[in-house]
C-alpha positions as a Python dict, from the first residue, in 0.01 Angstrom:
ca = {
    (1, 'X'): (0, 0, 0),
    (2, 'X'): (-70, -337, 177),
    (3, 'X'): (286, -511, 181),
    (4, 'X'): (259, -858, -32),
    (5, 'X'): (624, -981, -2),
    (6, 'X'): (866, -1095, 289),
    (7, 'X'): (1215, -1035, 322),
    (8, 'X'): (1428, -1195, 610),
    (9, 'X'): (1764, -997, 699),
    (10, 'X'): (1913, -1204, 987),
    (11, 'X'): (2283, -1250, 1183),
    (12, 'X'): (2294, -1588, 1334),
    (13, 'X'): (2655, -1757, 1411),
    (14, 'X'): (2512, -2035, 1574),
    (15, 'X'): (2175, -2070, 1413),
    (16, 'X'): (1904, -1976, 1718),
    (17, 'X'): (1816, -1665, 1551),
    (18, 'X'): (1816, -1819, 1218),
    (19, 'X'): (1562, -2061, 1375),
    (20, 'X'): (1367, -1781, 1581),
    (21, 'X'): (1370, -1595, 1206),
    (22, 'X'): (1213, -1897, 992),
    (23, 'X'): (970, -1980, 1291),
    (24, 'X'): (817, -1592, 1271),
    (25, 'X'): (797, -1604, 899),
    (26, 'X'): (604, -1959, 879),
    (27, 'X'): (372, -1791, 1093),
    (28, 'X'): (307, -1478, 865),
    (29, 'X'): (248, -1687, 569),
    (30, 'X'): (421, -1476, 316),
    (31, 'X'): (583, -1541, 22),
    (32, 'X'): (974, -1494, 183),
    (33, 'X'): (1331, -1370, 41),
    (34, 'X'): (1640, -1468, 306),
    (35, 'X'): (1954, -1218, 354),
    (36, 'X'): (2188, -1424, 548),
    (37, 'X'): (2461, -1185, 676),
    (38, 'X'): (2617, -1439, 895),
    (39, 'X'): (2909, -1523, 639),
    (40, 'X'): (3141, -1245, 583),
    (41, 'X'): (3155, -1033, 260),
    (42, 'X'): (3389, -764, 129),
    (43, 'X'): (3210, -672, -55),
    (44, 'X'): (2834, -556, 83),
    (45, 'X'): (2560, -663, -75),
    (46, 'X'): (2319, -340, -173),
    (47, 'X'): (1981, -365, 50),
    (48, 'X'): (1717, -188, -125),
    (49, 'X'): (1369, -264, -18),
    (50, 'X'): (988, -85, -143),
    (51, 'X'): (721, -15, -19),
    (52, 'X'): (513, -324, -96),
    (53, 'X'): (747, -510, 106),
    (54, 'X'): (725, -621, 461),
    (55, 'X'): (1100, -679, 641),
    (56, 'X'): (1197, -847, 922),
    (57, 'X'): (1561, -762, 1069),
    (58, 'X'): (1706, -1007, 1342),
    (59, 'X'): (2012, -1045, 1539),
    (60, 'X'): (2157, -1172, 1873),
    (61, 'X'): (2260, -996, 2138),
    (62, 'X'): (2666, -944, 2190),
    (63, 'X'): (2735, -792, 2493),
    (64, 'X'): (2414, -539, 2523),
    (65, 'X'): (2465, -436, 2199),
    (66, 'X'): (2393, -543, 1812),
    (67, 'X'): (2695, -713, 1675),
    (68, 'X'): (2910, -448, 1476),
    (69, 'X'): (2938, -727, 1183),
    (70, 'X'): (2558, -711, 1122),
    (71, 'X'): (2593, -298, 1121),
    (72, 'X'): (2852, -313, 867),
    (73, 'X'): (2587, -434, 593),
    (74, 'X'): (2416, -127, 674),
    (75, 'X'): (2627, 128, 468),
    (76, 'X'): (2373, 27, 145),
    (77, 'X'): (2060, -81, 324),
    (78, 'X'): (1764, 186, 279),
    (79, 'X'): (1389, 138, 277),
    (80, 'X'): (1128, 403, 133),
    (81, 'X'): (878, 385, 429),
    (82, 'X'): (905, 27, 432),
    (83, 'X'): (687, -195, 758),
    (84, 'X'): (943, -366, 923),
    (85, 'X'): (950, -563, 1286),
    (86, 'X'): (1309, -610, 1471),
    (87, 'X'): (1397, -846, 1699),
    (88, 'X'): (1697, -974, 1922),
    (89, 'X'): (1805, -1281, 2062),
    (90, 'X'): (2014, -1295, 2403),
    (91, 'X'): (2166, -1569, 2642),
    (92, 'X'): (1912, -1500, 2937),
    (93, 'X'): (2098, -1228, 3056),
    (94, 'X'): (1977, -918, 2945),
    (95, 'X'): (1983, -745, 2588),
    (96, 'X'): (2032, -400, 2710),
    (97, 'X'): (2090, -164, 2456),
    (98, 'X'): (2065, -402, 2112),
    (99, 'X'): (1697, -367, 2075),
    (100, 'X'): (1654, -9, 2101),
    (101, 'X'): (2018, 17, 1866),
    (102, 'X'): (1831, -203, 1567),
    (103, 'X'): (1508, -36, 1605),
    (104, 'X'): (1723, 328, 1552),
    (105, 'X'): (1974, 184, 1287),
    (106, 'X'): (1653, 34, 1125),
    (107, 'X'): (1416, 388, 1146),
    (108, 'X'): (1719, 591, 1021),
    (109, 'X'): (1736, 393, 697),
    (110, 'X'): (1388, 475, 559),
    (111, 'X'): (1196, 196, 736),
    (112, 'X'): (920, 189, 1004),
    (113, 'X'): (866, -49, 1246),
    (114, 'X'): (571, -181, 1352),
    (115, 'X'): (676, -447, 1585),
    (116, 'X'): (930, -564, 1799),
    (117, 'X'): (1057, -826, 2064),
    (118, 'X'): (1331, -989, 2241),
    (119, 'X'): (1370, -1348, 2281),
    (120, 'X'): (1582, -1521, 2567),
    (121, 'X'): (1762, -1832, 2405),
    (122, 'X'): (2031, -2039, 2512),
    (123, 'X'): (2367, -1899, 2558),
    (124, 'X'): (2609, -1923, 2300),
    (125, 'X'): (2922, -1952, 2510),
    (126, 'X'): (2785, -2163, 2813),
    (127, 'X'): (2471, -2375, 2645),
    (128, 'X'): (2367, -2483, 2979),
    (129, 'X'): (2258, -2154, 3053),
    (130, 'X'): (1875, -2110, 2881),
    (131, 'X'): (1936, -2513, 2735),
    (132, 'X'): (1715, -2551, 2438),
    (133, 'X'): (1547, -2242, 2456),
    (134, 'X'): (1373, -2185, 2272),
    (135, 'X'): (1143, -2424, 2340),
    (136, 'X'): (821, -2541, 2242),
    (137, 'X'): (654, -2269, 2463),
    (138, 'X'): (937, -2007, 2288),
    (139, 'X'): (827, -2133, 1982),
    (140, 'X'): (486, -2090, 2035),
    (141, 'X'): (525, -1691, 2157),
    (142, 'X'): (746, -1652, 1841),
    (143, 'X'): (474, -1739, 1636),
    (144, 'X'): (215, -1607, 1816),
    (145, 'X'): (418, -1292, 1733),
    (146, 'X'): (423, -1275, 1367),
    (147, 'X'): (120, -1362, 1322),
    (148, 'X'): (19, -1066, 1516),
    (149, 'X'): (248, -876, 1250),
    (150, 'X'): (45, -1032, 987),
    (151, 'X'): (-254, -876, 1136),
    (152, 'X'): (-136, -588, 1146),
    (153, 'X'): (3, -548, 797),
    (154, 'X'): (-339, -684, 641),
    (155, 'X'): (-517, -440, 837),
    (156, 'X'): (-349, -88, 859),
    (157, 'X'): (-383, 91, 503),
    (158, 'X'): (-96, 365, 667),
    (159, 'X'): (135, 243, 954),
    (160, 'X'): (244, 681, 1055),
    (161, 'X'): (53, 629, 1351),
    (162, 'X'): (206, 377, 1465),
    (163, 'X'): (496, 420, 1739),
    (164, 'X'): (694, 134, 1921),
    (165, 'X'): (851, 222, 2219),
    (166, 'X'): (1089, -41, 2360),
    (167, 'X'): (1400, -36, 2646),
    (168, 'X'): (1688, 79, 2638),
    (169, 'X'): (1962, 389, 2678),
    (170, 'X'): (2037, 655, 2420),
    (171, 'X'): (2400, 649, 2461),
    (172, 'X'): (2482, 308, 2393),
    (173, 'X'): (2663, 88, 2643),
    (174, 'X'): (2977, 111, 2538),
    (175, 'X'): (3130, -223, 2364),
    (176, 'X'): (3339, -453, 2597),
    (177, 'X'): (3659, -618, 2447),
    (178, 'X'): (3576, -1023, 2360),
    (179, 'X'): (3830, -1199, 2575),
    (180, 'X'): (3734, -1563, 2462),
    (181, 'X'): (3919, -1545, 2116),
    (182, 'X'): (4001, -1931, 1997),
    (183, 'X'): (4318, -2072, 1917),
    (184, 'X'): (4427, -2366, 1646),
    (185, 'X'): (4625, -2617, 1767),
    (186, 'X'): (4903, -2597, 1514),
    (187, 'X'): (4937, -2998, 1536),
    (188, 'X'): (4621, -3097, 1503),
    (189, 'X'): (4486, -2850, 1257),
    (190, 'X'): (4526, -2961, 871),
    (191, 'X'): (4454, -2644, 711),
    (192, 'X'): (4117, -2672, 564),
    (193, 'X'): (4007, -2330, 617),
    (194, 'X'): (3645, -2483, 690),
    (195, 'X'): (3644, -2192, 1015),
    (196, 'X'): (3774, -1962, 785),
    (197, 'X'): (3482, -1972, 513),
    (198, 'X'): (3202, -1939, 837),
    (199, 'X'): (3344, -1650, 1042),
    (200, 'X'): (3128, -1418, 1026),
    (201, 'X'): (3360, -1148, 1127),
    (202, 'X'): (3648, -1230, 891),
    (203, 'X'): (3864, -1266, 1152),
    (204, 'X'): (4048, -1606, 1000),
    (205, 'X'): (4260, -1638, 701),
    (206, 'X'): (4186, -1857, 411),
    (207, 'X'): (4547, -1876, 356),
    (208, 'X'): (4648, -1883, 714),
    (209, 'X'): (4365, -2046, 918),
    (210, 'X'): (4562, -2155, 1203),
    (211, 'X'): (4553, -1790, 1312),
    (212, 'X'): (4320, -1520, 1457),
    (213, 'X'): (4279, -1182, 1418),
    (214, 'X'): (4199, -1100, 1834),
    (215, 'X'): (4079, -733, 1628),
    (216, 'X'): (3778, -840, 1477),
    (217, 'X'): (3716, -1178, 1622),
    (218, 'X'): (3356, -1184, 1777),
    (219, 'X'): (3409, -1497, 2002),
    (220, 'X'): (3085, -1666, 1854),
    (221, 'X'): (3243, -1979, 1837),
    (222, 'X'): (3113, -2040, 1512),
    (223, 'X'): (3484, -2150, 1425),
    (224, 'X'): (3510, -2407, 1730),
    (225, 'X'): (3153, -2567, 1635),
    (226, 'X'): (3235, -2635, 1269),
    (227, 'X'): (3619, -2780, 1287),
    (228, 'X'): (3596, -3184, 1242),
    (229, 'X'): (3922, -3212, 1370),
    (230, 'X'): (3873, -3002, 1666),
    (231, 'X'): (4184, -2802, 1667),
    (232, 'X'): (4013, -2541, 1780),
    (233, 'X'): (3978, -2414, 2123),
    (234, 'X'): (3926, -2109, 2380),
    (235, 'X'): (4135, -2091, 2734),
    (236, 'X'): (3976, -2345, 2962),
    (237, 'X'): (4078, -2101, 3259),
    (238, 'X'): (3912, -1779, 3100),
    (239, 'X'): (3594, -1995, 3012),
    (240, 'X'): (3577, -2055, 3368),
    (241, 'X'): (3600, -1775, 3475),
    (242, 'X'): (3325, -1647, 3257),
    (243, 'X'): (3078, -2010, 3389),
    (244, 'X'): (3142, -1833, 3739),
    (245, 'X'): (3041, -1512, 3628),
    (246, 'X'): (2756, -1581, 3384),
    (247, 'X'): (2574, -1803, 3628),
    (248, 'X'): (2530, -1522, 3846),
    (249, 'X'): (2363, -1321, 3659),
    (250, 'X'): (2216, -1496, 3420),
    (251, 'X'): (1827, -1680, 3509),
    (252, 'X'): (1746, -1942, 3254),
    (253, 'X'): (1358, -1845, 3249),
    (254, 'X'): (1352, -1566, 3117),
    (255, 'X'): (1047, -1441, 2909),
    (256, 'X'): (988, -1345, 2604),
    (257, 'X'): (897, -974, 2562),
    (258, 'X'): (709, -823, 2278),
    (259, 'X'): (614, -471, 2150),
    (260, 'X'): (336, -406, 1930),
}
């Protein structure tokens, strides 16, 4: 059965992979259903996706890994040998692990993918690294791949042959701690609970905003990019300390990287 819908289950705190998302969909020309899972639920939404649908699951790239958040709307997702293509997003470092982790959390829910890639965008924390990536060139590989997914779907009647093989270890790297958690300046902050309502982690309280729970904070920074009054900040010293570090390992050109 030839898929003849598009559904778009996405992560995206600051919006790149949101943008990478709705570029790769424009391209496969499909009639399209969006499952935003960047503001936190509760309650989980029940994912339940057929056969005649074609799925396309993307996230960014938290330290090698895909962010635990996304996972937890995974406890009711299931497909019944649905096509679907992952991708991930990372800040020109290197997505390690994530890629190979979505494919496998994908595969084990009933789905089978057909396509993948990996996308170097700018950095979330330090924006000079990767700055305004993607770019027209990004944007052009991005569609360039789904409309190779299109292909694809129109022209495979069964997709069991097909096997994508991409990078990455078995045993997971293991999750590192996120030290940049932000603060509210108690004086500044009026209590709107604007930061509160975007976390996509749930780590801030409607009814007391002007705190954090370090525990399930993510350090997206979703919280710092959406407060008017800017009340909200991370330690100047510790973001630093991470410039220093990220620079060195980090290399703005990356390239995209695709697996069909």
């Amino acid at each position: 059965m030839k898929p003849n819908e598009l559904k778009l289950v996405y992560f995206s705190p600051t919006g790149t992979t949101r943008k990478v998302m709705m570029e790769m969909a424009a391209a496969i020309r499909m009639k399209s259903v969006s499952y935003d899972l960047t503001v936190h639920k509760e309650k989980k939404p029940a994912l339940h996706f057929r056969e005649n649908e074609f799925v396309l699951f993307g996230v960014p790239v938290y330290a090698g890994r895909v962010p635990a958040s996304f996972l937890q709307y995974f406890e009711d997702l299931s497909g019944k040998g649905t096509p679907a293509a992952v991708f991930v997003t990372y800040g020109c470092r290197e997505y390690e692990d994530a890629l190979l982790e979505l494919k496998n959390e994908v595969e084990a829910r009933g789905f089978h993918v057909i396509g993948a890639a990996a996308f170097p965008v700018e950095h979330s924390l330090v924006r000079s690294i990767g700055l305004g990536r993607p770019n027209k060139k990004d944007l052009g590989e991005i569609a360039d791949f789904g409309v190779q997914l299109k292909r694809r779907i129109q022209k495979e009647e069964s997709f069991d042959n097909i096997q994508i093989t991409v990078p990455g270890n078995a045993t997971y790297k293991k999750p590192g701690p996120f030290s940049l958690v932000p603060k509210a300046d108690a004086t500044v902050c009026t209590g709107c609970g604007n930061c509160a309502k975007v976390c996509p982690a749930g780590a801030i309280s409607l009814k007391e905003p002007k705190k954090t729970d370090k525990k399930k904070c993510i350090s997206c920074q979703k919280c710092v990019r959406v407060c008017k009054e800017k009340a909200r900040h991370i330690s100047k010293i510790k973001y630093n300390m991470l410039v220093n570090k990220l620079n060195k390992v980090c290399q703005s050109d990356k390239k995209c990287e695709v697996f069909l």
